[in-house]
C-alpha positions, 0 to 999 in steps of 0.5 A: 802844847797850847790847846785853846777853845776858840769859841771860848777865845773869842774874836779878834785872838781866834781870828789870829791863832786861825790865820796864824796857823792855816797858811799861806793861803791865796788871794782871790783879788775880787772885782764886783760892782753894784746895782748903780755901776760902780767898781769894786776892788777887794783881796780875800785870803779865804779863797780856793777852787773847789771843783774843776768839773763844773769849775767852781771857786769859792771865797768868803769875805768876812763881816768886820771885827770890829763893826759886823758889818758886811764888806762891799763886795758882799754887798755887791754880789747880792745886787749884781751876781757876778764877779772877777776873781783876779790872782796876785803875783809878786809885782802887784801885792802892794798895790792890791793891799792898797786896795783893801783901805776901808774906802767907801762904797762909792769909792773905786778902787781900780782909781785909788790902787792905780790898776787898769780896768779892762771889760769882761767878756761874759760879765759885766764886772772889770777884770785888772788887767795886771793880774796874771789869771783872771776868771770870769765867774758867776754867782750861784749861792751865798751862804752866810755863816753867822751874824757876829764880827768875823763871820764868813761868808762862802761865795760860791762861783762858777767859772765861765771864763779864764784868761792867763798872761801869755809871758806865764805860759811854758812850752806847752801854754800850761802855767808855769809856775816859776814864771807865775810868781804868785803871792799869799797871805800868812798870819798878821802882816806877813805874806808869801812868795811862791819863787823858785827858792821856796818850792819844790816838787813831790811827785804824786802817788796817782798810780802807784801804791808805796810799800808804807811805813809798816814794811820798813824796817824797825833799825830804820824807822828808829835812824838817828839820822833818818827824818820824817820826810826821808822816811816817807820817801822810803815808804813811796817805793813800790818794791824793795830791791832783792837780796841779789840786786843789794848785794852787787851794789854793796860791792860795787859802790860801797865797798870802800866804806865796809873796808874803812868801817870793818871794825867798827859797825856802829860808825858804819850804820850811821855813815850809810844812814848819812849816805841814804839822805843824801841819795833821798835828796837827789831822789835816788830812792833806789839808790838810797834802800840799796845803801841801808838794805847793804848793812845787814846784808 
């Protein structure tokens, strides 16, 4: 295993082990402007909310490598303390990344990336009319994290308005998030897409408390076949089937493969094993303890 200092590294490879490694992270596509009135446009991967009561988000853009100095949009916020942050999908990322071109200050990037400025209603700040979410924040601190190349710096945002395309709005007018199709930022030059080949869903133990990983037995922690993942799911139920339940399902479902593997236990452990993942990838968790339970029983 590689282990690094990035103290000791240095910029720019910690800035790219860091980038490289923490991922995908969103884009927070940040619309300013200055004292004078003029717009801004710029795409910031280090970016999240942070609170939903007050809604805050905060996202941090970084003194050049190169230089050390301070990107406009910093610059902006300290003279005009608000800000749009705008969400990026799939259809607008090139022109967002055309957006972060070191254009001088003067230059607007609404113009160079082709994006359409429509007025906030609460700031005074542009919000881009492509993007699919755009928020409507307030500044209320900026806290700066060095004074080298590659500092951060957090701006703080407090959300004051949200508004959402309604072609990415379910049944229900909540976001859906195949329709979104939002983008984020991995190492180097290399983004990625949120569509529906590369999600999936797990479903969140709000409520319920899973039996664990030290309740499962030992000839199932130790499966050949068994992973990680499907370990976790088995340790998400919150109550093991009894004896009596795994019995009937021993006879009514797996009955041909304890008759096909009579003479040969081992074979019959791997094949149930086999069974299970197959059951933990159609989320049939009950299902899947029933069938690994059925081989010592």
């Amino acid at each position: 295993m590689l282990t690094i200092d990035p103290i000791e590294l240095g910029n720019p490879k910690a800035h790219h082990y860091l980038l490289g490694a923490v991922g995908p992270r969103p884009i927070c596509f940040a619309s300013t402007i200055d004292s004078k009135g003029n717009r801004n446009l710029a795409p910031f991967s280090f970016f999240n909310v942070f609170s939903s009561n007050p809604p805050v988000a905060i996202f941090s853009p970084a003194r050049s490598g190169r230089t050390g100095k301070q990107k406009d949009t910093y610059n902006n916020v300290k003279q005009v303390s608000e800000v749009v942050i705008n969400l990026v999908n799939y259809n607008m990322v090139e022109q967002m990344s055309l957006s972060s071109s070191p254009y001088q200050p003067n230059v607007d990037e609404f113009i160079k990336s082709g994006f359409t400025p429509i007025a906030s209603e609460t700031i005074r700040p542009y919000r881009v009319k492509e993007s699919p979410v755009q928020m409507e924040c307030d500044v209320f601190n900026i806290m700066e994290l060095g004074e080298n190349g590659g500092a951060g710096n957090l701006i703080m945002c407090k959300i004051k308005k949200i508004h959402i395309q309604d072609d990415i709005l379910d049944n229900n007018n909540m976001i859906d998030q195949h329709k979104i199709d939002l983008v984020s930022r991995m190492g180097g030059n290399w983004y990625c897409r949120s569509d529906k080949n590369s999600m999936f869903e797990i479903t969140k133990p709000i409520t319920t408390c899973g039996i664990g990983f030290d309740n499962i037995p030992n000839e199932i922690l130790n499966s050949s076949i068994l992973s990680g993942n499907d370990l976790g799911k088995l340790g998400g139920i919150e109550q093991l089937p009894n004896e009596t339940e795994v019995n009937e399902y021993k006879l009514t479902d797996l009955s041909e493969l304890f008759i096909e593997y009579e003479d040969n236990q081992k074979q019959l452990e791997l094949v149930l094993h086999q069974k299970a993942k197959s059951m933990l990838n159609e989320d049939l968790l009950e299902e899947a303890w029933k069938t690994l339970l059925a081989f010592n029983n």
